[in-house]
C-alpha positions as CSV (number, residue, x, y, z in Angstrom):
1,X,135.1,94.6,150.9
2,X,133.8,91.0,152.5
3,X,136.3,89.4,154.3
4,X,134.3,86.2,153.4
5,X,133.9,86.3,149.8
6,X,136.9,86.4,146.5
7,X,137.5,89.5,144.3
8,X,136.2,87.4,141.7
9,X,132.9,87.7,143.6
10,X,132.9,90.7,144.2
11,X,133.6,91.8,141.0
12,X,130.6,90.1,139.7
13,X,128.3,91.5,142.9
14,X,129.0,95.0,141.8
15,X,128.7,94.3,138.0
16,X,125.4,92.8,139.1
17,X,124.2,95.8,141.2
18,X,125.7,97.9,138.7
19,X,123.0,96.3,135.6
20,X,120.3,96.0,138.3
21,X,121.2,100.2,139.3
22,X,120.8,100.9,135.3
23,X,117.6,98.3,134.4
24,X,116.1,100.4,137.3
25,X,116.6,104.1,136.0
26,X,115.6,103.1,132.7
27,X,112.4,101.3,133.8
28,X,111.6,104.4,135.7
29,X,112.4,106.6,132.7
30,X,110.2,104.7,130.4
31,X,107.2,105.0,132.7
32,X,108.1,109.0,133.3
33,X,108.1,109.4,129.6
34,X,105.2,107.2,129.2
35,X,103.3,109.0,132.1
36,X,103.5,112.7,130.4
37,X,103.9,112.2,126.8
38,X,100.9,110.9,125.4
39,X,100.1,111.4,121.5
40,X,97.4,113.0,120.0
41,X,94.7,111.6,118.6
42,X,95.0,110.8,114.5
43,X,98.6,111.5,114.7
44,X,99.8,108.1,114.1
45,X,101.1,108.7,109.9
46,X,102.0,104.7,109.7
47,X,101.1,102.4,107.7
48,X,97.8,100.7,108.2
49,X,97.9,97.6,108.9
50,X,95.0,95.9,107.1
51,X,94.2,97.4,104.0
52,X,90.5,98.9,103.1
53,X,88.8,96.9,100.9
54,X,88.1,97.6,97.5
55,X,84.5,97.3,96.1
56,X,84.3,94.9,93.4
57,X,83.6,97.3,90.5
58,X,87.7,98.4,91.4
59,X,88.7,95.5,88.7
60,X,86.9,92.5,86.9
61,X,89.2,89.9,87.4
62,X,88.0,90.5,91.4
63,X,84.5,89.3,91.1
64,X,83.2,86.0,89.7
65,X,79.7,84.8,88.6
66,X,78.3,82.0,89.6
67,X,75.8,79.8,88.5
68,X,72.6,79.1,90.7
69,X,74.0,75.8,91.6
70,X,77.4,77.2,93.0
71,X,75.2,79.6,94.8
72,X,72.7,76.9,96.1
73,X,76.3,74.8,97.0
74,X,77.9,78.0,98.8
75,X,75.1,78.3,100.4
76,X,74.7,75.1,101.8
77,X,78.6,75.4,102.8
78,X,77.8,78.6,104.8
79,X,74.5,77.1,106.8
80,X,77.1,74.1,108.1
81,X,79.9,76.3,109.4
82,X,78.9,77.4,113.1
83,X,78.2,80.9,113.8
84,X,81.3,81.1,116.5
């Protein structure tokens, strides 16, 4: 094929052209498929992925009483973080 160059080489230039032919097609097959196939709306049936929260009559070992102090103290706590 090139005078200049080994079969070695050239083996590996049309291996090379050969995965660069193939990552091409499938690139341009992903965005076709991408381009006309769009789902529906509310027909994703996966899993969510953070769960809704439960209200805290759900259980009693979920919701503690404090005492006004710990509430004063949490409170305090909350004023000192910053807002963002």
């Amino acid at each position: 094929m090139f005078p200049s160059i080994s079969l070695a080489q050239e083996i590996g230039l049309a291996v090379l052209l050969v995965a660069a032919l193939v990552w091409v097609l499938g690139l341009g097959h992903m965005l076709w498929d991408s381009r006309f196939h769009h789902p529906e709306p509310g027909a994703y049936e996966g899993v969510a992925v953070i769960p809704a929260q439960r209200s805290a009559a759900a259980h009693p070992m979920e919701s503690v009483e404090l005492t006004e102090a710990e509430e004063e103290a949490f409170a305090g706590l909350i004023r000192t973080l910053p807002l963002r």
